[in-house]
C-alpha positions as CSV (number, residue, x, y, z in Angstrom):
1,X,139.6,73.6,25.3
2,X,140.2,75.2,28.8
3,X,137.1,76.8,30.4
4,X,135.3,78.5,27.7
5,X,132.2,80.7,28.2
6,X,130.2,83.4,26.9
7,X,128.0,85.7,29.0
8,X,124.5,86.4,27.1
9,X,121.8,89.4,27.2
10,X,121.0,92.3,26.3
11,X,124.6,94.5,28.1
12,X,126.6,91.3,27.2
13,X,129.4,91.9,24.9
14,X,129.4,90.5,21.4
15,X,130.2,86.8,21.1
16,X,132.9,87.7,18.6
17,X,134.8,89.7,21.1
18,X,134.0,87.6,24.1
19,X,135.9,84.8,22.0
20,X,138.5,86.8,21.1
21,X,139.0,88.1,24.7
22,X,139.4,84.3,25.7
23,X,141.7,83.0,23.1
24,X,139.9,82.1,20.5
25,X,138.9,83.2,17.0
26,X,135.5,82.6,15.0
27,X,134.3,83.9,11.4
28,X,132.5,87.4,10.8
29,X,129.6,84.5,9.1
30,X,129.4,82.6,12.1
31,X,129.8,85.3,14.4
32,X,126.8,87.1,12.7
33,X,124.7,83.9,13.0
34,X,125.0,83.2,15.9
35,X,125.4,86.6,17.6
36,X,121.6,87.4,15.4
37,X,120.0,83.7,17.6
38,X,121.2,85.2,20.8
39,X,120.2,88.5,20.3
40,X,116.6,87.0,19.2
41,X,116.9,85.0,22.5
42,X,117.6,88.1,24.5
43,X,114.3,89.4,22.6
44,X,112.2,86.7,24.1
45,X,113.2,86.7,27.2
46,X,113.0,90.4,27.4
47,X,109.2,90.5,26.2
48,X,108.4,87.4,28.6
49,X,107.4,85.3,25.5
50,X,109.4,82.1,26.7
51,X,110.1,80.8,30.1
52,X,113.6,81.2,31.9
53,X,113.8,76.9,32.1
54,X,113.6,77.5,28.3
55,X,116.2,80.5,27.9
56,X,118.5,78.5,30.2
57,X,118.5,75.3,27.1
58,X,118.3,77.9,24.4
59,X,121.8,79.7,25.9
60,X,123.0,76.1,26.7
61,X,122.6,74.9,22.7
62,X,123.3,78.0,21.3
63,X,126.9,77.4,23.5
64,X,127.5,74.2,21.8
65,X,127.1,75.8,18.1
66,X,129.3,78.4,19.3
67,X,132.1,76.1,19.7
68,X,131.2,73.0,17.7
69,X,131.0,76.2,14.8
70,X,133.6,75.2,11.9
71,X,135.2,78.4,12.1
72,X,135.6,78.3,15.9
73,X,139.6,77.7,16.6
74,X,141.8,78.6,19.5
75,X,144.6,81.7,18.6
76,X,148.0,80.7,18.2
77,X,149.5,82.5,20.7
């Protein structure tokens, strides 16, 4: 995997179309999932319920399911 990344908060684009934008493909389940934990991140972070230090891990893990997700393959071209 080539440099992969996903922008988060609350004007970032869906993960879905962030990883389709970069080459890679991920299930409507997964996508749902996940995309539902970062928007419940962005919701923290937002109302100043959780520190930045701890948004910074949250976005960091939440990374690693992203591509460590079963359904998470690069497109054939």
């Amino acid at each position: 995997m080539t440099d992969f990344g996903i922008h988060f908060g609350a004007l970032a684009e869906p993960i879905v179309e962030q990883c389709l934008k970069q080459g890679y493909s991920i299930s409507e389940n997964d996508s749902k999932r996940l995309q539902g934990i970062a928007d419940a991140i962005t919701m923290l972070k937002v109302h100043g319920i959780i520190p930045d230090s701890v948004i910074h891990k949250a976005h960091q893990k939440l990374l690693k399911m992203i591509t460590e997700a079963e359904s998470f393959a690069e497109k054939d071209p």
